[in-house]
N, C-alpha and C positions, 0 to 999 in steps of 0.2 A: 597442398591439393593441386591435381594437373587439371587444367583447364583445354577440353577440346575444342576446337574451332569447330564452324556449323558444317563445312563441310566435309569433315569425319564424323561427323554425326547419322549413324543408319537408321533410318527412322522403320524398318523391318524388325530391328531387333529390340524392339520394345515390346520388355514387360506388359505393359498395360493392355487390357483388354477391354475393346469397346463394341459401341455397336458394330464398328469395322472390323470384323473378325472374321471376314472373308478374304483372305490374304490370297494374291494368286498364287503358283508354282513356284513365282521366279523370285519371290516372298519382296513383292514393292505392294502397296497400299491401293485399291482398288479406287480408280480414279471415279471423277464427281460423276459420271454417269453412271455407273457400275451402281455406285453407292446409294443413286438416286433410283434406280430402276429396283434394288434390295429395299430400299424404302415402300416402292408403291406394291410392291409385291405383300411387304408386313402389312400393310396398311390393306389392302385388298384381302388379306386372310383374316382380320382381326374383323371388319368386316362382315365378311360369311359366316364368322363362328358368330360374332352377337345377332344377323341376321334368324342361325339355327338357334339359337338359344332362346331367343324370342320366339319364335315358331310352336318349340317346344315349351316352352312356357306359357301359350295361348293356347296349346293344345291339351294342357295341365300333366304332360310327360315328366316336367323338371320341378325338383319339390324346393330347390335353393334358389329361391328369386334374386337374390343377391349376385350370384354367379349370373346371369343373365346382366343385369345391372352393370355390372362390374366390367362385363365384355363390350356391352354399348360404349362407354364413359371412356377403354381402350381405345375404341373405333374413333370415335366423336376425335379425342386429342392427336391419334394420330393422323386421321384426316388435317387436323387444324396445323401443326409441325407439318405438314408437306403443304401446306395452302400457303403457308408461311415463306417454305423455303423458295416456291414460283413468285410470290410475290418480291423476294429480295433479289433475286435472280433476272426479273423484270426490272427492276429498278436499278439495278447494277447495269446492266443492257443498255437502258435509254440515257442514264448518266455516261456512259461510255461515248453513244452515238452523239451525245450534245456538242461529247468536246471538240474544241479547235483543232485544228491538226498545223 
């Protein structure tokens, strides 16, 4: 079995498909801003759809409570995954600025 070193390693050309599946043109990995700002955008729409869902379900539009339910519980986690990710980000920042130089 041939073993590659890391740097022949293209990290473009992987199989796997994840939440990062907004690959640019130039096919390199959309960096942590990129990826952070696709976050608050999912998070900002999952959002509005439980916001409308509730809506319609106080207005007795929506006959599947569950599905309202179900968009909230979406919102809720991924609000708390991005509350998350500011918080480690923070903490990474002031651990940085501590150190000695």
């Amino acid at each position: 079995m041939e073993v590659q070193g890391l740097q022949q390693i293209n990290p473009g050309t992987s199989n796997v498909q994840g939440r990062l599946h907004n690959q640019n043109l130039t096919g390199k990995a959309p960096s942590f801003m990129e990826y952070m700002n696709q976050a608050i955008d999912e998070t900002n729409r999952l959002d509005l759809e439980a916001e409308n869902l509730s809506m319609k379900l106080a207005a007795g539009e929506l006959d599947n409570t569950h599905e309202a339910v179900i968009a909230a519980q979406k919102a809720e986690i991924s609000l708390q995954f991005i509350t998350e990710i500011r918080n480690k980000v923070l903490d990474a920042y002031n651990e940085i600025m501590r150190m000695q130089i």
